[in-house]
Biopython code that builds the backbone (N, CA, C, O; Angstrom):
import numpy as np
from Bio.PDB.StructureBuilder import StructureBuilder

atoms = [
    (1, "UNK", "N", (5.626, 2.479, 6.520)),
    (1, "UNK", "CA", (4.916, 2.345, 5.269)),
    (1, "UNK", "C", (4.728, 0.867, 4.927)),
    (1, "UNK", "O", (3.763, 0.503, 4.256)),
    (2, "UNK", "N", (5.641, 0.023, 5.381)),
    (2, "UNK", "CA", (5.465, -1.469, 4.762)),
    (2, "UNK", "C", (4.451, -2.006, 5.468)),
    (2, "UNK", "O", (3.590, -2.766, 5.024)),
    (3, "UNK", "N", (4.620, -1.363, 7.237)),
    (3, "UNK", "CA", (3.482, -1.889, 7.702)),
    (3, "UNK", "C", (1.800, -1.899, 7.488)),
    (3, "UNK", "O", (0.808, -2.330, 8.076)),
    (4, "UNK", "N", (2.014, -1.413, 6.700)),
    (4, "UNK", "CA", (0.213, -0.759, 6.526)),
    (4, "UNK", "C", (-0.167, -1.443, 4.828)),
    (4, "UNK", "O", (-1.170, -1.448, 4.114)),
    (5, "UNK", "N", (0.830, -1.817, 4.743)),
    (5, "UNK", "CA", (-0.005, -2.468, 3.575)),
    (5, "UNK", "C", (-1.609, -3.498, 3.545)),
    (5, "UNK", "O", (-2.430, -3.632, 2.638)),
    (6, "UNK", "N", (-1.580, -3.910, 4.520)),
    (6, "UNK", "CA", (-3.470, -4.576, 4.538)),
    (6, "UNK", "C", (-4.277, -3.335, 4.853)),
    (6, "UNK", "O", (-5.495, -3.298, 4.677)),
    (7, "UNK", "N", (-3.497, -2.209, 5.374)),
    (7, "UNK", "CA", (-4.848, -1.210, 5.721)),
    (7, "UNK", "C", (-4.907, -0.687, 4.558)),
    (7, "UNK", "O", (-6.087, -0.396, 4.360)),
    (8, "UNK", "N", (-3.952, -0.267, 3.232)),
    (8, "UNK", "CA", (-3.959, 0.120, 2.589)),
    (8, "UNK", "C", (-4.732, -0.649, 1.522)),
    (8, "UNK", "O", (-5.474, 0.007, 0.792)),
    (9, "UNK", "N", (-4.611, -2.402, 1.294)),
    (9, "UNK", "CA", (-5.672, -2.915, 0.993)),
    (9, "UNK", "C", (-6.894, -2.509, 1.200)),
    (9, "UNK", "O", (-7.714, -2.044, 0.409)),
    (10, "UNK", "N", (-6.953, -2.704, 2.244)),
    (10, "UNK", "CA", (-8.686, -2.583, 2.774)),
    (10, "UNK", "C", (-9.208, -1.475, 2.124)),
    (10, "UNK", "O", (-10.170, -1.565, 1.361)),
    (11, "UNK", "N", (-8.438, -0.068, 2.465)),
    (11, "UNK", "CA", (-8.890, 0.850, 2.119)),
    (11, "UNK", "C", (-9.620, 1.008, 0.603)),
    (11, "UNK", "O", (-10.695, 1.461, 0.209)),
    (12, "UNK", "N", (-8.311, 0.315, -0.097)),
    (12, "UNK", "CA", (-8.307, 0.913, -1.583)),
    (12, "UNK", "C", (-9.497, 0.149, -1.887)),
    (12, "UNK", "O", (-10.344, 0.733, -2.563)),
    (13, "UNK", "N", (-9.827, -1.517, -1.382)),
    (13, "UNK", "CA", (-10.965, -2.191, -1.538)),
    (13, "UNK", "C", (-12.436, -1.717, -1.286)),
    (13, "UNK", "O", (-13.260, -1.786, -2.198)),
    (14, "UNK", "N", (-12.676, -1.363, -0.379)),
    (14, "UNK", "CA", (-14.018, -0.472, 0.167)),
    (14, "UNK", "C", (-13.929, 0.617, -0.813)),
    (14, "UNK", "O", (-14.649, 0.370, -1.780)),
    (15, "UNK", "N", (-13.336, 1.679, -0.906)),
    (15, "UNK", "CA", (-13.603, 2.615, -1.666)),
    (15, "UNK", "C", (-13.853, 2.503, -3.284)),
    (15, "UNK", "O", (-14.551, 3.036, -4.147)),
    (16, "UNK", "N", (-13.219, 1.854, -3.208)),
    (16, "UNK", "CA", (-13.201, 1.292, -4.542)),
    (16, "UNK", "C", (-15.135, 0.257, -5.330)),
    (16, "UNK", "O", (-15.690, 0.173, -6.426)),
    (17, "UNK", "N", (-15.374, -0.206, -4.056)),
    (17, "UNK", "CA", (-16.232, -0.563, -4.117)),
    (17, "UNK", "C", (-17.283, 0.218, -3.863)),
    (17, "UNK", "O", (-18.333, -0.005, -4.467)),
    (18, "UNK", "N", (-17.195, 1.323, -2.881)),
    (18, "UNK", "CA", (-18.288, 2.412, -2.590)),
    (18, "UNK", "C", (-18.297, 2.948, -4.127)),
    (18, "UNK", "O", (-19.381, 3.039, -4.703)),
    (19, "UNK", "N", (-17.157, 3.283, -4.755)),
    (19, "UNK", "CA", (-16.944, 4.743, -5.606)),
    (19, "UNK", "C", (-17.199, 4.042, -7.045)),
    (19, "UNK", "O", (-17.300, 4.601, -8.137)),
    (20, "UNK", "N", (-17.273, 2.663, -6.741)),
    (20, "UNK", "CA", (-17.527, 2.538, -8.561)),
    (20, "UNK", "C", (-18.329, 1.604, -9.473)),
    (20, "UNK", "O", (-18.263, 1.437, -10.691)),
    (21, "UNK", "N", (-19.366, 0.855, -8.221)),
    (21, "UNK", "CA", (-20.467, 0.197, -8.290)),
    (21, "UNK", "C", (-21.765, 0.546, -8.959)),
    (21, "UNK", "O", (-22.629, -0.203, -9.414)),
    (22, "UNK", "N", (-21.714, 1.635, -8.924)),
    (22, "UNK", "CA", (-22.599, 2.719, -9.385)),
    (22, "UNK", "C", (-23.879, 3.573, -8.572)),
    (22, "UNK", "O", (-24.973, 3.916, -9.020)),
    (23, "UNK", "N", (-23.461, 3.712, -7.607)),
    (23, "UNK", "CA", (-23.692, 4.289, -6.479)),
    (23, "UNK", "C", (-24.038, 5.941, -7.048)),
    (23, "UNK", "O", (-23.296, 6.510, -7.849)),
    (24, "UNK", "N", (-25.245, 6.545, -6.498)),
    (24, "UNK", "CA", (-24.811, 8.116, -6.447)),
    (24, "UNK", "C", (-25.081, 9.155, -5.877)),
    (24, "UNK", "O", (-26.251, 9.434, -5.614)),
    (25, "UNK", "N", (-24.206, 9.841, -5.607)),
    (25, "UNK", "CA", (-24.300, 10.569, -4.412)),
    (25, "UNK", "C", (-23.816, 11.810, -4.084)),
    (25, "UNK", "O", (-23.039, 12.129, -4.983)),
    (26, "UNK", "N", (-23.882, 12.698, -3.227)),
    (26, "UNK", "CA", (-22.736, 14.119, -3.752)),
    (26, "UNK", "C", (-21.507, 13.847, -3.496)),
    (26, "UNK", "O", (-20.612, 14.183, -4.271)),
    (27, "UNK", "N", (-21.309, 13.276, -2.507)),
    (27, "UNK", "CA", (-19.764, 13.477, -2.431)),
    (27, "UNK", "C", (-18.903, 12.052, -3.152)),
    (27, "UNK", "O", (-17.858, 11.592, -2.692)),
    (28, "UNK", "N", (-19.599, 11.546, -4.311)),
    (28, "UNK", "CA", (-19.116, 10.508, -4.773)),
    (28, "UNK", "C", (-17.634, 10.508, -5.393)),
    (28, "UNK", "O", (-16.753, 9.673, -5.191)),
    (29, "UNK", "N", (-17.589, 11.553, -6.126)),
    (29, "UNK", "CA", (-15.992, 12.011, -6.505)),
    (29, "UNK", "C", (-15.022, 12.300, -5.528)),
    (29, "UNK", "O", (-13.877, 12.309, -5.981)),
    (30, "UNK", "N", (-15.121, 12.524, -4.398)),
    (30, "UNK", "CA", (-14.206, 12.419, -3.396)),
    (30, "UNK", "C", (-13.860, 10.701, -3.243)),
    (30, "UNK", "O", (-12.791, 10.090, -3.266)),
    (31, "UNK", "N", (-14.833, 10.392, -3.131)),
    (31, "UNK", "CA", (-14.780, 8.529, -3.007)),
    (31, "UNK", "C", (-13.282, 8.051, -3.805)),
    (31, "UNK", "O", (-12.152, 7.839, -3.366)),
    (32, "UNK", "N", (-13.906, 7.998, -5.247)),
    (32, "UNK", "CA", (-13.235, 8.280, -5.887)),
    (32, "UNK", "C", (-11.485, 8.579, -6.168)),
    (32, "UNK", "O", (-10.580, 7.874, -6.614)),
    (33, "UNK", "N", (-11.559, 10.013, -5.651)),
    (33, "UNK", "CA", (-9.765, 10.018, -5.871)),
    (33, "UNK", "C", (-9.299, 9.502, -4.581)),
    (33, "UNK", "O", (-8.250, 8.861, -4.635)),
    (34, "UNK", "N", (-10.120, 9.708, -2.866)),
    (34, "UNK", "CA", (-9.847, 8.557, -2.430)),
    (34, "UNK", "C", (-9.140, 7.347, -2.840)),
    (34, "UNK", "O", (-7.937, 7.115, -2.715)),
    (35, "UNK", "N", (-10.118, 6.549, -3.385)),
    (35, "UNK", "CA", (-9.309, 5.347, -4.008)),
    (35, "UNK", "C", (-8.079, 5.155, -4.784)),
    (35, "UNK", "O", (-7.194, 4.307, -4.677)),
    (36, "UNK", "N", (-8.233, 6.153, -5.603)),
    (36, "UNK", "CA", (-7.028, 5.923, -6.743)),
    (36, "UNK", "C", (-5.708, 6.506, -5.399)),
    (36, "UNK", "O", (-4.619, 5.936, -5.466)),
    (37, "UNK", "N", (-5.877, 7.490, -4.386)),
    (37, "UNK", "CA", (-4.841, 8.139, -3.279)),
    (37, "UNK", "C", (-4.531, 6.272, -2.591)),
    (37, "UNK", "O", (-3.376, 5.863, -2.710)),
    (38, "UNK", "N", (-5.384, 5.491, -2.059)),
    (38, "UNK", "CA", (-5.465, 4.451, -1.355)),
    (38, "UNK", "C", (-4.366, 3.322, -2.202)),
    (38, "UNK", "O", (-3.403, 2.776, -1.666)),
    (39, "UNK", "N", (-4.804, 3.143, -3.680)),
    (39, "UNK", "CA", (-4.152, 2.380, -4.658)),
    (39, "UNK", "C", (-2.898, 2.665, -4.841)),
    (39, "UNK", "O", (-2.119, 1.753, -4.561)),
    (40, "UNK", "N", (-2.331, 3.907, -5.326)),
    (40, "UNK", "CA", (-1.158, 4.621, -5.244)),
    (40, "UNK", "C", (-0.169, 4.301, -4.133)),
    (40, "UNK", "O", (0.984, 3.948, -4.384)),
    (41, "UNK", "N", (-0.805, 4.476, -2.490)),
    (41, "UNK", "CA", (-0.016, 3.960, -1.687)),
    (41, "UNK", "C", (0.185, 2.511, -1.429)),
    (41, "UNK", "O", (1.133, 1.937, -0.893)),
    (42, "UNK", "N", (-1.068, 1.986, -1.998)),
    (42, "UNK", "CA", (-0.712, 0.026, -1.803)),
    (42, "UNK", "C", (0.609, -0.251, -2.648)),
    (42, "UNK", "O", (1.494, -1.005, -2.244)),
    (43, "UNK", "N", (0.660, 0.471, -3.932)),
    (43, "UNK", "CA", (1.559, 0.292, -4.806)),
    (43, "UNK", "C", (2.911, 0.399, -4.035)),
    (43, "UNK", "O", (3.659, -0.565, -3.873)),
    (44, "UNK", "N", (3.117, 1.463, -3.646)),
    (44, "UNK", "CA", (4.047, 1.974, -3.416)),
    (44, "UNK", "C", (4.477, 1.366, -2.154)),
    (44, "UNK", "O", (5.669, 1.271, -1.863)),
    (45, "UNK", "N", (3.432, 0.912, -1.325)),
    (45, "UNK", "CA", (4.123, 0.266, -0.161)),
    (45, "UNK", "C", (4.288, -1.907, -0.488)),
    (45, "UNK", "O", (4.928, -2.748, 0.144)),
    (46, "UNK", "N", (3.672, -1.999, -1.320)),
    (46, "UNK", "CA", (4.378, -3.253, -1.783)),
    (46, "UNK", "C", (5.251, -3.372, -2.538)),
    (46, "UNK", "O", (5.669, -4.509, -2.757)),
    (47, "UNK", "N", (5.892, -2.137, -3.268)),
    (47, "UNK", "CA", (7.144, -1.736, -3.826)),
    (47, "UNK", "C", (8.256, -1.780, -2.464)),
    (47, "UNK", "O", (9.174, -2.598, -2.517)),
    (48, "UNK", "N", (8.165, -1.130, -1.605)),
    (48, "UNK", "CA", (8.728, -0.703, -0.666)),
    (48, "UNK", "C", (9.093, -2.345, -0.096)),
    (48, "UNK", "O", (10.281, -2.648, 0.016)),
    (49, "UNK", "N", (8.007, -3.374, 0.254)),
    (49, "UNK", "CA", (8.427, -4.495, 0.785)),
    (49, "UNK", "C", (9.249, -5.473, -0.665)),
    (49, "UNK", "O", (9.871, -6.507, -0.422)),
    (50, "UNK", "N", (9.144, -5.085, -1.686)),
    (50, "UNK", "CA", (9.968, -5.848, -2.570)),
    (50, "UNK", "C", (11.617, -5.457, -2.923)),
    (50, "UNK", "O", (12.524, -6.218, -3.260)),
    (51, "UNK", "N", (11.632, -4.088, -2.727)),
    (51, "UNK", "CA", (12.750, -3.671, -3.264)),
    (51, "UNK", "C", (13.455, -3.618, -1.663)),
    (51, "UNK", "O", (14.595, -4.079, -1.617)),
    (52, "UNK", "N", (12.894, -3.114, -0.390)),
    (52, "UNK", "CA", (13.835, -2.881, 0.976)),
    (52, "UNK", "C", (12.910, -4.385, 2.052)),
    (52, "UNK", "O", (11.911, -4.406, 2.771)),
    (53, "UNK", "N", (13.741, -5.234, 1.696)),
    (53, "UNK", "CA", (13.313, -6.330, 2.839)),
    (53, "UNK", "C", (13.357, -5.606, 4.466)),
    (53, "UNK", "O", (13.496, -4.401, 4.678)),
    (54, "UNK", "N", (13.198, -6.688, 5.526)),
    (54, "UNK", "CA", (13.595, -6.275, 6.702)),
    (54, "UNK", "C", (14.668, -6.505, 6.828)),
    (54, "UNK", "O", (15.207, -7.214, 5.978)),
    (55, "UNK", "N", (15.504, -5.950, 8.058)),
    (55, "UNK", "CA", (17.133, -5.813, 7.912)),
    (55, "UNK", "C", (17.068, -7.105, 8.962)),
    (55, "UNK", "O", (17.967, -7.943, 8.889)),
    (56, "UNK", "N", (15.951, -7.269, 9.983)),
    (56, "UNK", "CA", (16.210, -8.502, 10.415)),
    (56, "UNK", "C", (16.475, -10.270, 10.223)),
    (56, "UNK", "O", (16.706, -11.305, 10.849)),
    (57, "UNK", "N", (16.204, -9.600, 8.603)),
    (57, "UNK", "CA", (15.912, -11.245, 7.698)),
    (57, "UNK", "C", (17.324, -11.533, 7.272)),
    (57, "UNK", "O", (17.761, -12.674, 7.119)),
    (58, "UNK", "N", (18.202, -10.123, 7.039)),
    (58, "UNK", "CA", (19.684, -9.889, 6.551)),
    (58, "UNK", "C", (20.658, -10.646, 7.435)),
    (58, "UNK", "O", (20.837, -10.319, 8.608)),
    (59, "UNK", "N", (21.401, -11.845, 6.753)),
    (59, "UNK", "CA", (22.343, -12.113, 7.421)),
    (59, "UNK", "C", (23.925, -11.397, 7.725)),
    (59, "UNK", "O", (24.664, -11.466, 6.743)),
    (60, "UNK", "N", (24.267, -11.016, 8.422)),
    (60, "UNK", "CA", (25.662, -10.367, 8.574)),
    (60, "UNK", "C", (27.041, -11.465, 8.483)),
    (60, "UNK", "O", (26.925, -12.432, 9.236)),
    (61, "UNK", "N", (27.881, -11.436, 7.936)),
    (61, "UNK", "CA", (28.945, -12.372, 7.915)),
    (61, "UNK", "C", (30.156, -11.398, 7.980)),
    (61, "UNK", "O", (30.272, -10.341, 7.359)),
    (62, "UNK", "N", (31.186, -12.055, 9.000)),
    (62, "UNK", "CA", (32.388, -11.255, 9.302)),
    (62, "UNK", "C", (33.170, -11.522, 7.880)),
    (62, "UNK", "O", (32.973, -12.427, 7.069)),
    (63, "UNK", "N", (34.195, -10.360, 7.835)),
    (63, "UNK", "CA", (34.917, -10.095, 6.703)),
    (63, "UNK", "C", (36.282, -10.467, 7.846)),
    (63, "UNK", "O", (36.486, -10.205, 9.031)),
    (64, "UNK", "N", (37.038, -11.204, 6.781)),
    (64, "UNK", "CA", (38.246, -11.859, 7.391)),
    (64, "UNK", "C", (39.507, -10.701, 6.718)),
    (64, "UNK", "O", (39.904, -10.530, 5.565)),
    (65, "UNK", "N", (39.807, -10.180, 7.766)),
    (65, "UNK", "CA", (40.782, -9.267, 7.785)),
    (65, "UNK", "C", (42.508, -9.239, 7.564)),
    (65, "UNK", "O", (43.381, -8.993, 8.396)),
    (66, "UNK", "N", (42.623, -9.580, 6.152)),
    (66, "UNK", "CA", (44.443, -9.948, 6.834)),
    (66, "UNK", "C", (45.696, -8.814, 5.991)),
    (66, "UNK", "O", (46.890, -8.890, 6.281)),
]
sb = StructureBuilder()
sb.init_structure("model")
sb.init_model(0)
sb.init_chain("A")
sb.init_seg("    ")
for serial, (resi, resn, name, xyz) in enumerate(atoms, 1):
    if name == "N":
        sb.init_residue(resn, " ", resi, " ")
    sb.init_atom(name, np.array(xyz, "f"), 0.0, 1.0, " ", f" {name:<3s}", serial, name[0])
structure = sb.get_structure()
């Protein structure tokens, strides 16, 4: 999920731009919740990179045992 955050950009961007420019068309309301589905996951996956970093960035330090 963290990885896809630019596709999830992109997405939410294009649609967003198809669905609310004022375009019209039949299947324009699909466009539509499209986008707001696209936005929802950008959210949620730049939530995801703020609140769970990578574990490779995590430093480990030994605990001194006595």
């Amino acid at each position: 999920m963290k990885r896809k955050t630019l596709l999830f950009l992109s997405l939410a961007l294009i649609t967003g731009l198809i669905g609310f420019t004022g375009l019209s068309f039949s299947g324009i309301e699909i466009v539509r919740v499209m986008f707001l589905i696209f936005a929802d996951l950008l959210i949620i996956s730049l939530m995801a990179k703020l609140f769970f970093p990578d574990k490779s960035k995590v430093k480990y330090q030994p605990v001194d045992r006595k």
